[in-house]
C-alpha positions, 0 to 999 in steps of 0.5 A, a space after each residue: 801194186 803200182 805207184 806214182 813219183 811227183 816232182 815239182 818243176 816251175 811250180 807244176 807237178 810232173 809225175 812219172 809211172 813206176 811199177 812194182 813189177 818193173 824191172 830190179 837192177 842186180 849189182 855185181 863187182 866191176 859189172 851192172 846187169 839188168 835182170 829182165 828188160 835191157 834197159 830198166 831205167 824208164 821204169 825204175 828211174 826215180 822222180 826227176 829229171 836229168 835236170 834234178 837239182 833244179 827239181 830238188 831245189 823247187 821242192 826244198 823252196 816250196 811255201 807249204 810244209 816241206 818233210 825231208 827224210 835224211 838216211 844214212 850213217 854217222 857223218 850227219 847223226 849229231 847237233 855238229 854235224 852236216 844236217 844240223 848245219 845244213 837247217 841252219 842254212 835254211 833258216 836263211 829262207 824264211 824258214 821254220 826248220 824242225 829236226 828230228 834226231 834218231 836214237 840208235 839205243 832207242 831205235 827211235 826219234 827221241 831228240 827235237 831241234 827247232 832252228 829259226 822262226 821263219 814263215 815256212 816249215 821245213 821237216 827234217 827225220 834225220 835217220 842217220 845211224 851210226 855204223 849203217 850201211 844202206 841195206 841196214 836201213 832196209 828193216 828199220 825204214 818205216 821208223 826211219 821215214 815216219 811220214 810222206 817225204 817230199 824228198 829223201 836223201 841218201 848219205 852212205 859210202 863209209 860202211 860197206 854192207 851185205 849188199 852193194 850201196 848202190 843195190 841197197 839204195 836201189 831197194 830203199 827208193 822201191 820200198 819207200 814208193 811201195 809204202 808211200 805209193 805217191 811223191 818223193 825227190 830224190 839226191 844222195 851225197 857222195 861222202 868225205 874221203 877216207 883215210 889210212 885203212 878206211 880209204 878204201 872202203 869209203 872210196 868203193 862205196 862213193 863209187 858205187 853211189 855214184 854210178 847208181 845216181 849216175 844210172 838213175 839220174 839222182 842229182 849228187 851232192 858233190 862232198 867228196 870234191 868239196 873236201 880234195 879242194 883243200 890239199 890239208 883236207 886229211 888235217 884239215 877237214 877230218 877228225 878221224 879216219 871217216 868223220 869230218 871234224 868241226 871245220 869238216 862238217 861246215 864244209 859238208 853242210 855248205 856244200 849241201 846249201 851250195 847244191 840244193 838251196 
């Protein structure tokens, strides 16, 4: 089975080929290995450019309905946090914005938040899980993506997993062409420092975003500079260990505005 990645650039679609049968990426600690073709990236890269944000920008800018899909973990799960301050921003653009929120008890989008009444809709499935790492998005993501998204972004780091993060959102991006076999951009976040125990882990895990955005050319949303700017950021910026306080997440969202519009 094949499928096709389309971006918009300039207002015209560019698509590129990706085959299922390209070649996977395995992950290992300290080490990145291809596991058939030397170089897999031309099959297995996502939809955009080395010049992607550009290309992000274009699709969250488009006049028709927008659907972005949001996954990942409790930084962006509620009504204070980055998601829900990022589609106020976009309200700012002659936007209709509509969010979706998961509920993990449910295991379903149960909560619906409409922000501004502008001429343009934009979709947002927030499938922000509280405690999930990237592989545990893998057997719920049909629910979390219930429709065509334009574009998904990747917000994990915090959580370590069965799986390397940058395998498992390796895993997300080819199950989501499988299913939808058409168009989606791609960005992922690289998340808040951590604090006291947490540190490290969320340190590993940002890194490991990082070098697969790096080896796919994905566009990252820089949240982790953002926060080390403010030399207070531990008091001034977190709630606890992992999560942003109020101050935090305004940050996180304007951030977000800053990168993709």
């Amino acid at each position: 089975m094949s499928g096709r990645w389309r971006c918009h650039v300039g207002g015209l679609p560019r698509r590129f080929g990706l085959s299922a049968s390209a070649a996977l990426l395995a992950f290992t600690v300290g080490t990145l290995t291809a596991c058939t073709a030397p170089d897999p990236r031309p099959s297995t890269r996502p939809s955009l450019e080395h010049s992607g944000v550009d290309a992000v920008r274009d699709v969250i800018a488009n006049d028709d309905r927008v659907v972005i899909s949001v996954i990942g973990d409790s930084t962006g799960n509620d009504t204070d946090e980055w998601v829900a301050g990022w589609a106020e921003h976009l309200t700012r653009n002659d936007a209709t914005v509509v969010v979706n929120f998961w509920d993990p008890t449910a295991g379903a989008y149960k909560k619906r938040v409409v922000y501004g009444r502008g001429e343009r809709e934009v979709v947002i499935w927030n499938g922000s899980v509280p405690g999930q790492p990237a592989d545990a998005a893998l057997p719920i993501l049909e629910k979390l993506q219930p429709e065509s998204p334009n574009l998904i972004i990747y917000n994990f780091g915090h959580n370590d997993g069965t799986l390397p993060t940058g395998t498992a959102l390796q895993k997300l991006t080819t199950a989501a062409l499988a299913r939808w076999g058409s168009s989606a951009a791609l960005a992922a976040t690289l998340q808040n420092p951590g604090t006291g125990a947490q540190a490290a882990e969320s340190d590993h895990g940002r890194r490991s975003v990082a070098e697969w955005a790096r080896l796919h050319d994905v566009p990252t949303i820089d949240v982790y500079a953002a926060f080390i700017a403010d030399p207070q950021w531990a008091t001034d910026l977190m709630r606890d260990a992992a999560h942003p306080n109020e101050i935090g997440s305004r940050l996180w969202a304007e951030t977000v505005a800053d990168t993709l519009g």
